[in-house]
N, C-alpha and C positions, 0 to 999 in steps of 0.2 A: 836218545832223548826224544821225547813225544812234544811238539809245540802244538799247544790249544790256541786257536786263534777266534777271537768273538769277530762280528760281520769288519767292524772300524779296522781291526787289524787283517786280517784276510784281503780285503780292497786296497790295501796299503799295496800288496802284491801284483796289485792291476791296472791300477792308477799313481801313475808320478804326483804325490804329491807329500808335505812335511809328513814325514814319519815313513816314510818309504824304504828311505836307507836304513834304517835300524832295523825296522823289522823283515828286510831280504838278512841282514846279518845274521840274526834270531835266526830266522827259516834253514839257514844253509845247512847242512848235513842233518839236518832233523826230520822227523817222523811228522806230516802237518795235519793235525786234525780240528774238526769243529761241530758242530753242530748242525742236525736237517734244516731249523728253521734260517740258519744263516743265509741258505740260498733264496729264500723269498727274501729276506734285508738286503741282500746284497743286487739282486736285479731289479727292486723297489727304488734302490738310491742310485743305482746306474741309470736307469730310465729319469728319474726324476734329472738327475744329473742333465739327461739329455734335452729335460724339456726345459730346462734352467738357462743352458747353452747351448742351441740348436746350432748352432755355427760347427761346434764340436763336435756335434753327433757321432761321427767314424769313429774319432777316440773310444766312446762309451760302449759303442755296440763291439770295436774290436777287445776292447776288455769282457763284455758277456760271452763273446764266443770265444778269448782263452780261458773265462773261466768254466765254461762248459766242457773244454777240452781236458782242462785238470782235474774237476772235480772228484773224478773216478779212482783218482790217485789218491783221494784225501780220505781217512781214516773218517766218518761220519757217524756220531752219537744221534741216535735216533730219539726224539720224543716219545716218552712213553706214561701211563697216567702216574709210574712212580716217579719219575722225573719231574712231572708236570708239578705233583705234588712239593715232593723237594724245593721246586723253583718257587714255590709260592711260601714257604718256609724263607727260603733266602729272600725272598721279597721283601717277606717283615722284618726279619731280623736287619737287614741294610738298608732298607729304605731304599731298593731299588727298583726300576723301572722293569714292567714285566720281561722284556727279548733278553734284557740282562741278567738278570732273577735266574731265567732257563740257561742262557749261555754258561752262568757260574754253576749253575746244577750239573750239566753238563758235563762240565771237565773236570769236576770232584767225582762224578760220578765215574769218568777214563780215570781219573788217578786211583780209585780203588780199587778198576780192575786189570791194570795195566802191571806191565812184569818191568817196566823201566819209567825215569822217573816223569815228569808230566808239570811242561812250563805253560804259564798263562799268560795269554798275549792280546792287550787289550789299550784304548785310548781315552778310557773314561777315568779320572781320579777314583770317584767314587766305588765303581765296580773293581780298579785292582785294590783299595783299600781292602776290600770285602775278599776278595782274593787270598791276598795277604795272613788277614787275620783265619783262614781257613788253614790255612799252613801249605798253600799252591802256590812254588818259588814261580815267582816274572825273571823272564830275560835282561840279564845286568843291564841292556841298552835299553828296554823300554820300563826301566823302575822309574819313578817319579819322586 
């Protein structure tokens, strides 16, 4: 099984915080993949993280550099202008916000060419709605 993870749930993996535990449960014996743009979200809200809570700092930077160390291992959907396109279709059609629009383009676009099946793993109501109605099964622990 292939788990798509959008940036919220990927950080979930690097940062102790609610929704942690469910989704290492999701991840374990699964294939993890996501999206190119997730690593600008994800070092954008780590940094911010750190400027929010400078006291923390070590925490934030030692989550960039494991997730610099894992990356290589993660199955990564590249943007491409057919994706782009795609994402801006799923835009309208769910009224979602642009990173999310591409994150769900993204893993509908690993589920069509994938030879196993393709879970989506996300912490927005609205985008696994959208999900959902795609016909991309979520993880029994992060259904809402």
């Amino acid at each position: 099984m292939i788990l798509y993870l959008d940036t919220s749930a990927l950080l979930k993996l690097y940062v102790d915080e609610p929704g942690s535990d469910v989704t290492w449960a999701a991840a374990s014996g699964s294939i993890l993949a996501t999206c190119r743009i997730t690593w600008v979200e994800a070092v954008a809200a780590l940094a911010r993280r750190e400027r929010e809570a400078p006291a923390a700092g070590v925490v934030w930077r030692q989550a960039r550099e494991r997730l610099a160390q894992d990356w290589p291992a993660l199955h990564v959907v590249d943007l491409t202008q057919s994706l782009a396109e795609s994402a801006g279709d799923l835009a309208e059609a769910f009224a979602l916000r642009g990173y999310d629009a591409v994150q769900l383009a993204a893993a509908k676009a690993l589920r069509g060419a994938a030879r196993e099946g393709v879970s989506f793993a996300c912490f927005d109501r609205r985008l696994s709605q959208a999900a959902k109605q795609l016909g991309l099964s979520l993880p029994p622990s992060l259904q809402a």
